[in-house]
N, C-alpha and C positions, 0 to 999 in steps of 0.2 A: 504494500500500500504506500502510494507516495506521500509526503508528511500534506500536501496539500489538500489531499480530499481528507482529514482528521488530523484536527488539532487537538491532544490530551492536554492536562493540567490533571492537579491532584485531585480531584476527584473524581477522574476520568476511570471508566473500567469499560473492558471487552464484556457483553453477555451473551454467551451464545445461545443455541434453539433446538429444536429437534426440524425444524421447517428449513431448507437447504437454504443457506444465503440469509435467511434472517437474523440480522444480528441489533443491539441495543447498546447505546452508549452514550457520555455527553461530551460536545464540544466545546471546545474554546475558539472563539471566534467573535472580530466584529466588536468587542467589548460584550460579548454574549454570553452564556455557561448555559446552554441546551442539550436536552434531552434529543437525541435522535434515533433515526433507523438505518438500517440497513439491509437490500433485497435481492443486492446481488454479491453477497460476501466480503461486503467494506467496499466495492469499488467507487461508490457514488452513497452519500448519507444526507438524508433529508431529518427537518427539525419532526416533531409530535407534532400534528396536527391539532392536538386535541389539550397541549400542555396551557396549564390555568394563564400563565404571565409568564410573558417572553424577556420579559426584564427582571426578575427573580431568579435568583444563581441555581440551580438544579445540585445540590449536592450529594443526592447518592440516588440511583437506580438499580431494580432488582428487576429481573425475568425469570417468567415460571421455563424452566426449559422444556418439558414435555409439552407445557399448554402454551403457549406461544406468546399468545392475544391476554394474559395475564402482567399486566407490568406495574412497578411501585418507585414512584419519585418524594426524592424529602426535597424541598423547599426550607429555608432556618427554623422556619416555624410552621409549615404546614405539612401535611405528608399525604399523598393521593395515590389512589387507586385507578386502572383504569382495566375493562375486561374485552379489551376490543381492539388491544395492540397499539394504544395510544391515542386511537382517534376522539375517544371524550374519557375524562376523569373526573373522578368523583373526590371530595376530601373524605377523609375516613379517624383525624386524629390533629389536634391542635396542641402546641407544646405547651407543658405543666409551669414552665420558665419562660420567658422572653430573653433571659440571660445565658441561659443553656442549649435553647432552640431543642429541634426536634434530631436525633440523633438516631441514624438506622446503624446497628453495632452488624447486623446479619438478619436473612432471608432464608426460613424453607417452606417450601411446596411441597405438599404430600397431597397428592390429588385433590380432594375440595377444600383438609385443610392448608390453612397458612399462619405462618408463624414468624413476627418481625418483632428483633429482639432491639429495643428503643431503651434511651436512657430512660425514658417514661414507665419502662417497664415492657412486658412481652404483648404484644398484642393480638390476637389471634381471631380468625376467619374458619370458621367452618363450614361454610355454603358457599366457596369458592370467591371469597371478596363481596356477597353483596351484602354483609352485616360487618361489625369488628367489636369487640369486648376488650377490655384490660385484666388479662390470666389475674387471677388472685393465689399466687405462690408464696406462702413465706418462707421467711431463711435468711435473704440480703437485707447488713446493719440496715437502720434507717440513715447511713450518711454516706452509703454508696449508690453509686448509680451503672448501669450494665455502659461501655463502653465496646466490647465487642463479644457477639452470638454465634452461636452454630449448633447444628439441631441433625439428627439421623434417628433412621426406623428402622428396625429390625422386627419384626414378626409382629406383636400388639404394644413393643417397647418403643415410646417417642424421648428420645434423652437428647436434655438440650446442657450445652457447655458455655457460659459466661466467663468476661473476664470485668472486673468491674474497678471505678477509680473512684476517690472523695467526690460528693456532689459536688463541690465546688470548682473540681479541675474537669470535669467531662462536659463538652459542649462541641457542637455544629464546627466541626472543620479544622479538628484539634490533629497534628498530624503524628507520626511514629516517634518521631525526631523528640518530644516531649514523656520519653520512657525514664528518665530519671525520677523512682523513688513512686512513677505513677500509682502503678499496679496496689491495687489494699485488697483484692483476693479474685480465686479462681473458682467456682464451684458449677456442678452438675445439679443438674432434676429429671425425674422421670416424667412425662408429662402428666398428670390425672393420677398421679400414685405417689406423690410425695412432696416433698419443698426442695427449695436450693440447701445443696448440703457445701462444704467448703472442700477443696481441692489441690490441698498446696505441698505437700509431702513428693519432698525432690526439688522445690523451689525454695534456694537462700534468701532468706528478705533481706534489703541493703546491697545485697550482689546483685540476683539477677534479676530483670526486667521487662518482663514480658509482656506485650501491647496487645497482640491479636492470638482467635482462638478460628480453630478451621476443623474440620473434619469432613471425611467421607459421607455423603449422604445414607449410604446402605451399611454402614457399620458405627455401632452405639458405642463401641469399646476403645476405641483408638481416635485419639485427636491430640493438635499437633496446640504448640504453644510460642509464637516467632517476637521475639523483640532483642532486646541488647543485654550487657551487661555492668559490671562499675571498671572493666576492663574497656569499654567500649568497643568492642563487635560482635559484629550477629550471633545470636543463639537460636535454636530450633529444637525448644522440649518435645517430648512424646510419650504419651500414656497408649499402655494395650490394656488395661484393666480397667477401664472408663472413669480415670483420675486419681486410679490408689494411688499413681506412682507414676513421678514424670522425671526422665534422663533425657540429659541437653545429644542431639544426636550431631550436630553442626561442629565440628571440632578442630578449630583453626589451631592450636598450639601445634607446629611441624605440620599442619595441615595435612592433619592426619588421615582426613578421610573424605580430603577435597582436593579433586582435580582440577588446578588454579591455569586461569588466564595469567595479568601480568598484577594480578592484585593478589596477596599472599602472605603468609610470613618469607622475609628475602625479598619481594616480588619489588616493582617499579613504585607501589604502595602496597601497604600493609594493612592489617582486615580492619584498622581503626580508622581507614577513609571510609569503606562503606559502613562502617558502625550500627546502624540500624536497619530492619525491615520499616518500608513504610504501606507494606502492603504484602499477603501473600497468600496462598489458593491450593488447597487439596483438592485433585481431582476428585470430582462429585461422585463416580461410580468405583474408586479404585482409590484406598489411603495410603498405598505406597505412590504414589508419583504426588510431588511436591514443586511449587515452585517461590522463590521471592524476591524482592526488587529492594535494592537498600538505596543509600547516595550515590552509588557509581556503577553496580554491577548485579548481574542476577545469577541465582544458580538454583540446581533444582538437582532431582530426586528421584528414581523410579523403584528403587526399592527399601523405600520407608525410612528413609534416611541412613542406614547403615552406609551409603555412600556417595556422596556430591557429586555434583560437575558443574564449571562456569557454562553460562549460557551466552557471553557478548564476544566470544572469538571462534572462529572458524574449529572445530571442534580436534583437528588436527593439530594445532599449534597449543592446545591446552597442556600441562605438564601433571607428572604423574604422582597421586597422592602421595603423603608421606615424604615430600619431598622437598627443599626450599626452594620456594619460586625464583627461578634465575631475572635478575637486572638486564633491561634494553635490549630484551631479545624482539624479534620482527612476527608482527600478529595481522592475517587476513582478517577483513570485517566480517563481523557476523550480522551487518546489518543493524546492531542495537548499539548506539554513540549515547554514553550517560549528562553531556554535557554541551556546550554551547562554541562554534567553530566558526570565530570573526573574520579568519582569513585564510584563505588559500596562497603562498607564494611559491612560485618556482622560481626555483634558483636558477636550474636548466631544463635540459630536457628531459633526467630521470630524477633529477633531486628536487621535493618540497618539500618546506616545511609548512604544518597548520598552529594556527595562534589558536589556544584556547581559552577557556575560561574553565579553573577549577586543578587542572591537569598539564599546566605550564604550557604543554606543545609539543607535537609530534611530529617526525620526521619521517619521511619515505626517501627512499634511494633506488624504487624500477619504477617511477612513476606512477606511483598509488598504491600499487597491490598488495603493498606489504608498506606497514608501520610500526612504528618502534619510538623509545624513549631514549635512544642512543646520541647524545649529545652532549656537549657541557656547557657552564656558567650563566645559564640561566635556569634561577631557583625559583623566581618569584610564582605565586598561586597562578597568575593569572595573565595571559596574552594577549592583547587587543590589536597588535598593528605591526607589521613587520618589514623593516624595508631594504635594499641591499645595497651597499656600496659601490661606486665603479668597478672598483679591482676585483669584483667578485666574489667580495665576503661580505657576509651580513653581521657588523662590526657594530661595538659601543659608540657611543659620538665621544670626540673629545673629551677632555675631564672637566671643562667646564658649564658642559650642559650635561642634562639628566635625560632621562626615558622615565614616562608615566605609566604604569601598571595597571590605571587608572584612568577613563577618557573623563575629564572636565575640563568644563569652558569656564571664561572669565570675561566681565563686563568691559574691564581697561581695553586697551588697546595693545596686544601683543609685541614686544621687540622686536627688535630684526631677526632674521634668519640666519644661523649659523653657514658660513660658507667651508665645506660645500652641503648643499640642503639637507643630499643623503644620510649625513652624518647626525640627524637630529629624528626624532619620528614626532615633533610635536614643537613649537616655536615657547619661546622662553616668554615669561613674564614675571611680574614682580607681586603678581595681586593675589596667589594661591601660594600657600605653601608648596614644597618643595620646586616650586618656579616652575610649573608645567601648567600647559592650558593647550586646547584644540583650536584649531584653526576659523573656525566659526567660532568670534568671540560676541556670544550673545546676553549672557545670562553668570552669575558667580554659582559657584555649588558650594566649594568650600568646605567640604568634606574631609572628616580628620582622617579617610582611609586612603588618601594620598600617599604613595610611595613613590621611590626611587631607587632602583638598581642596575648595578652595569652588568655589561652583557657582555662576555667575553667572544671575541669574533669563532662565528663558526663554518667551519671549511664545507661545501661548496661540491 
């Protein structure tokens, strides 16, 4: 899919169907956050026909996968139903908070019922959406609230798995990234046979930090547990006894049990770049395949965690568990880029480099095919602009200007230009600290995350 026809943002998710080609999702777009469709497998996506307010942020959508024409949108504070594939929706639940909004934690469909597990509490449908109730389950303090749901059936057993945080820290659009010290507990319920019991046995409190709960739809016993740690990176708990006992399976010390791209222990970064899940998905008919997305990288699972694999490089060029990830080795894309690429330059005919944001900048040496971290003396986080000297190198300027890490513009009127031009990526001024500004001098910023670093020439 090309990034043009779907634009994601964080609240963005794939839903798939059983109806070939029909899929659900919300875009970013236009200054918009809509709910849309899809009829021909992502190639072209149209907005909901039927969505209340086109100017209201859509922040989480759920689709029945068997039943197609079943879909459920939260709005901050409203949450709607709609049984007709989007074309008209009905509200079904107004937030308890105006400060909390309405928060969907997870969605199941079990044929006519439904079951949406909300900081409000579990809400449930059993005529297929056209009624809803507030479950009356006790067990959760009165000062938590469900942050994230998952529900599976086995025979006449509905067991649903929460993770829950202080009322005061759960609301509308809280992201992963905010796992520090979140979690205040874990617990299960039978559905109609008991209360939420607590589930925490194998989780360190103050260590570990777990944000989302997932499971297989068709197995009550096994669910998975993804957030961080006070180490900061990823963990992936796992119960087979439906929460007597949860062991972290994701096991980055020697990367033990992870097949790493260039992110690793050893690797070009280390597993406390992607530090957290901020999202992540047990296949609904099968709890051994696992997948999750953190700040830079994803990796997944097909048999129930016992062993990893990166998902963002060419699956070739990944290295092999139990091993330290080797430094500035050359990685095909896998099509999935975690970050933001301002500039394309070519040096020549086989050599570019790309400027990033997040990931300093990458370099190729056969004209794309292959990319690599293989460079030196530039450290800084972040790449905006790249330019190349006559003689062929793309060189510091002088010692007495700077390079900005950083695009801001400045109201004064910029100095002169260091001659020769090449040598500067940005004209001097005297009106921002570290004396850098953009060539469109329109506006001050004045931002204290001004840097300046030199940049050691690199060969060509």
């Amino acid at each position: 899919m090309h990034f043009n026809g779907l634009q994601g943002g964080h609240n963005s998710k794939v839903c798939y169907t059983t109806t070939p080609g029909l899929l659900y999702c919300i875009r970013y777009a236009n200054d918009q956050v809509l709910p849309v469709k899809s009829t021909d497998g992502g190639l072209s996506w149209d907005p909901l026909p039927g969505n209340p307010d086109d100017y209201e942020e859509t922040f989480s959508i759920w689709a029945d996968y068997n039943n197609p024409s079943r879909v459920v949108i939260a709005y901050y504070g409203q949450i709607y139903f709609s049984s007709n594939g989007g074309n008209t929706f009905a509200p079904i639940h107004t937030a308890v908070s105006n400060g909390s909004g309405c928060l969907i934690g997870g969605a199941f469909f079990s044929g006519n019922n439904i079951y949406l597990g909300t900081n409000d509490g579990v809400l449930v449908s059993a005529n297929g959406g056209a009624n809803w109730t507030t479950a009356a389950i006790a067990g959760l303090p009165a000062n938590e609230r469900i942050f994230s749901f998952a529900a599976a059936k086995s025979g006449n057993t509905t067991r649903f798995f929460c993770l829950t945080g202080d009322a005061g820290d759960v609301y509308v659009g809280l992201p992963g990234s905010d796992y520090w010290d979140f979690m205040k507990g874990v617990y299960s319920c039978d559905y109609g046979a008991g209360n939420w019991v607590p589930r925490l046995n194998g989780i360190t409190a103050g260590t570990d930090f777990p944000m989302f709960v997932d499971m297989a739809e068709n197995d009550i016993n096994t669910a998975y547990l993804a957030g961080s740690n006070s180490s900061s990176v990823p963990v992936m708990f796992k119960t087979t006894n439906g929460g007597g006992l949860w062991t972290n399976t994701f096991l980055t010390t020697n990367n033990q049990n992870i097949a790493t791209g260039w992110s690793g222990q050893g690797g070009d970064r280390g597993w406390s770049y992607g530090e957290c899940p901020f999202g992540f998905d047990v296949a609904a008919n099968n709890a051994g395949k696992i997948i999750f997305g953190d700040y830079g990288f994803v990796h997944k699972s097909s048999d129930g965690g016992l062993s990893w694999q990166q998902a963002y490089v060419d699956p070739g060029d990944q290295h092999p568990v139990f091993q330290p990830t080797p430094p500035k080795k050359t990685y095909h894309s896998a099509g999935l880029e975690n970050t933001t690429c301002w500039q394309v330059h070519w040096a020549n005919a086989n050599t570019m480099f790309a400027a990033y944001s997040d990931i300093k900048g990458i370099r190729s040496t056969d004209g794309g095919q292959t990319w690599s971290f293989n460079y030196t003396g530039l450290n800084a986080n972040s790449t905006y602009r790249i330019a190349q000297h006559p003689n062929g190198t793309c060189t510091q300027p002088p010692a007495t200007y700077t390079i900005c890490t950083k695009a801001h513009v400045c109201k004064t009127t910029c100095s002169t230009m260091p001659t020769p031009k090449e040598n500067c990526f940005f004209r001097r001024t005297t009106a921002l600290p570290g004396n850098c500004c953009t060539t469109s001098a329109t506006r001050c910023s004045g931002l204290p995350s001004i840097r300046t670093i030199p940049i050691a020439p690199m060969p060509v």
